[in-house]
C-alpha positions as CSV (number, residue, x, y, z in Angstrom):
1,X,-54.6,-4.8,-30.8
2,X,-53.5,-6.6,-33.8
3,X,-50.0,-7.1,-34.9
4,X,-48.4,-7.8,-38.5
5,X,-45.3,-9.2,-39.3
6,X,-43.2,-8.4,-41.8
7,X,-40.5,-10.0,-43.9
8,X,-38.0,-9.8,-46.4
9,X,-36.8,-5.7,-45.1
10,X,-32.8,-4.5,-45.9
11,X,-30.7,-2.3,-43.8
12,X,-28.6,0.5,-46.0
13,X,-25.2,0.5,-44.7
14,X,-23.0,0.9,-42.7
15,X,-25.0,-1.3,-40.3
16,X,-25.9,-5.0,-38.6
17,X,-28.6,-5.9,-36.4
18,X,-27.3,-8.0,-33.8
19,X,-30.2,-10.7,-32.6
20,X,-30.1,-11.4,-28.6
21,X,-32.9,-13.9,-26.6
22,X,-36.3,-11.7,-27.3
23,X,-34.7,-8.6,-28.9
24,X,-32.2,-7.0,-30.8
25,X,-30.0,-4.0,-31.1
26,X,-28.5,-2.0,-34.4
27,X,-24.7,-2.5,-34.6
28,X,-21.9,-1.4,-36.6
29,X,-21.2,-3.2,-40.1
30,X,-17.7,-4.9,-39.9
31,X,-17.7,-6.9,-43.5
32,X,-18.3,-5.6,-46.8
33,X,-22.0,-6.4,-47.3
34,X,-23.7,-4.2,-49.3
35,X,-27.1,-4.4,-47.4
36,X,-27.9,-6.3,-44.5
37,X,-30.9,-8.5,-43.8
38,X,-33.5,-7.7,-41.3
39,X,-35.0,-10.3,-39.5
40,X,-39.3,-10.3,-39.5
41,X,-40.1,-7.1,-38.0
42,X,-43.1,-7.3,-35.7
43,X,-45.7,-3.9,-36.2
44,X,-47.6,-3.5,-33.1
45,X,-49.5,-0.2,-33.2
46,X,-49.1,1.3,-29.7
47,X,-49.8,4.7,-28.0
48,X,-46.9,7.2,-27.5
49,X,-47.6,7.3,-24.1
50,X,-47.1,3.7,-23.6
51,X,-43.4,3.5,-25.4
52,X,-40.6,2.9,-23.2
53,X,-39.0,6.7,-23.6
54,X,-35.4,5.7,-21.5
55,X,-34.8,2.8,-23.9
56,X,-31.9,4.5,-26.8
57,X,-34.0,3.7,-29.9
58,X,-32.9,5.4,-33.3
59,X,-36.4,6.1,-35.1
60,X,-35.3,4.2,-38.5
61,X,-37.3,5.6,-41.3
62,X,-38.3,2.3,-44.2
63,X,-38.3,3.3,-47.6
64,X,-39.5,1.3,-50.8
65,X,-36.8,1.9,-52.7
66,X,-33.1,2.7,-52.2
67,X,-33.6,6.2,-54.3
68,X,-35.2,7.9,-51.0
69,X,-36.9,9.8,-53.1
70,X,-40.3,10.6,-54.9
71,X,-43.3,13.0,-55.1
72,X,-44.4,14.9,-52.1
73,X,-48.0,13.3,-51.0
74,X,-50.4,16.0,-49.2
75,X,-49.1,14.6,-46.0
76,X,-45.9,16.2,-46.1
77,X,-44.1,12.6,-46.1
78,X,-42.6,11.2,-49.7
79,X,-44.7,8.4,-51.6
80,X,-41.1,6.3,-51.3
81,X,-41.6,6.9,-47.3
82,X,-43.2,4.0,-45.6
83,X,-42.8,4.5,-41.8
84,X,-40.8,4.6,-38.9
85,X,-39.6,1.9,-37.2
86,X,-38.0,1.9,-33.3
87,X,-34.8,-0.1,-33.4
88,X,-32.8,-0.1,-30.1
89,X,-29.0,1.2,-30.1
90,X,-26.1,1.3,-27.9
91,X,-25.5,4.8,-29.3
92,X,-27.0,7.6,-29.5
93,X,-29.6,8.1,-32.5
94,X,-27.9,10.7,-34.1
95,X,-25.1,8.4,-34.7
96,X,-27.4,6.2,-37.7
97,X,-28.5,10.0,-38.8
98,X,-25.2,11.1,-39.7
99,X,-24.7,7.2,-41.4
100,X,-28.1,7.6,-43.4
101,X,-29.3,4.3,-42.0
102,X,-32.7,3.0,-43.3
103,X,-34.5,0.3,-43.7
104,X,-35.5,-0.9,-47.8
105,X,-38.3,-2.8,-48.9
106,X,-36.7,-3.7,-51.8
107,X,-33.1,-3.9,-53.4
108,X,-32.3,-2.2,-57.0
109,X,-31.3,-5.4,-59.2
């Protein structure tokens, strides 16, 4: 299977992703940054069945914009609503829920 890499991605507050060795894990924000960036994000399409399911992973949704917001396409998804990506947490998911944490393509200037 092939894999893309992607670049140049924000995190919304109020969050940080800590880098480790080969991985990472989402983090609280301590400073006052606005949005945080995201290192390259590597997209490997893989089957559900083969994604580690005991590994705490808050399913991040990435936007274009910061709005959130757009027309309802015929999938049922927005046409601001790119896709979902798996980043790994200490707490549980519903924690980055509540905090409206998502990733942005691009920042309003």
């Amino acid at each position: 299977m092939s894999r893309h890499y992607v670049a140049e991605r924000f995190l919304s507050p109020p969050c940080v992703w800590l880098h480790y060795r080969d991985s990472g894990i989402l983090e609280e924000q301590h400073n006052r940054i606005l949005y945080n960036p995201m290192p390259v994000i590597c997209i490997k399409p893989t089957r559900k069945t083969e994604i580690d399911s005991t590994t705490r992973r808050y399913q991040c949704p990435m936007y274009k914009t910061s709005e959130r917001r757009g027309q309802l396409s015929t999938t049922g998804h927005s046409t601001n609503f790119v896709l979902t990506v798996l980043l790994d947490t200490d707490v549980v998911p519903e924690h980055w829920i509540k905090r409206g944490t998502a990733l942005l393509c691009q920042l309003d200037d």
